[in-house]
N, C-alpha and C positions, 0 to 999 in steps of 0.2 A: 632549583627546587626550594620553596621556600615549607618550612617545617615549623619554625615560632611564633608565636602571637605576643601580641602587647596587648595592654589596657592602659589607656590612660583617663583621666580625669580633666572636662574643658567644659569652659561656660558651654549651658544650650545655645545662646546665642551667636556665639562663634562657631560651632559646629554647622550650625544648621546654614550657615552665610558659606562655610565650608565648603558643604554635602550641596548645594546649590551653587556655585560655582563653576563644582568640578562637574557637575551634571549640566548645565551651562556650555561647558568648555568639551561635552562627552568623554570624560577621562575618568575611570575609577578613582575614588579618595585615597584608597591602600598604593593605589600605582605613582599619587603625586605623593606620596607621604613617605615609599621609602626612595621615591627620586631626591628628595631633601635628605633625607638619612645618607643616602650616598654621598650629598654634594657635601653636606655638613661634617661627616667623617674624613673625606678627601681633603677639606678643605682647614681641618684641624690635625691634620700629618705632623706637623713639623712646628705644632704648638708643644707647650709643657704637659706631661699628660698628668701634671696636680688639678689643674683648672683648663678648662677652655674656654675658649672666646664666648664673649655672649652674644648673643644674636642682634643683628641691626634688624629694626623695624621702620616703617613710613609712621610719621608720625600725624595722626588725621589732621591736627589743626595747622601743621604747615608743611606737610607734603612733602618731607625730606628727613631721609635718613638719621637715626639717631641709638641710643645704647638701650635695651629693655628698661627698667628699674625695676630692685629688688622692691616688693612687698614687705611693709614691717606690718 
């Protein structure tokens, strides 16, 4: 039973590449969003729990895994 909400804050543009996607792939947004909450919890178990891992993303200009970067 799910009982919480979030709010987050994401470019329009990424949203909307999102919400078309997932409608693409006929999968609710909220359904792939907390499948990564799960995976991302499960998968930081047995990390420090001061900090967690940052996320790896595809990096568009060569196609291969790499570390976010913080924003200054």
């Amino acid at each position: 039973m799910k009982d919480a909400g979030m709010r987050i804050r994401v470019e329009p543009e990424l949203r909307e590449k999102f919400v078309n996607l997932c409608r693409d792939n006929d999968v609710p947004a909220a359904q792939v969003l907390r499948s990564f909450m799960r995976e991302y919890v499960q998968g930081n178990k047995t990390q420090p729990k001061s900090r967690p891992q940052p996320l790896a993303k595809k990096s568009a200009a060569h196609g291969r895994l790499g570390t976010t970067a913080k924003r200054t």
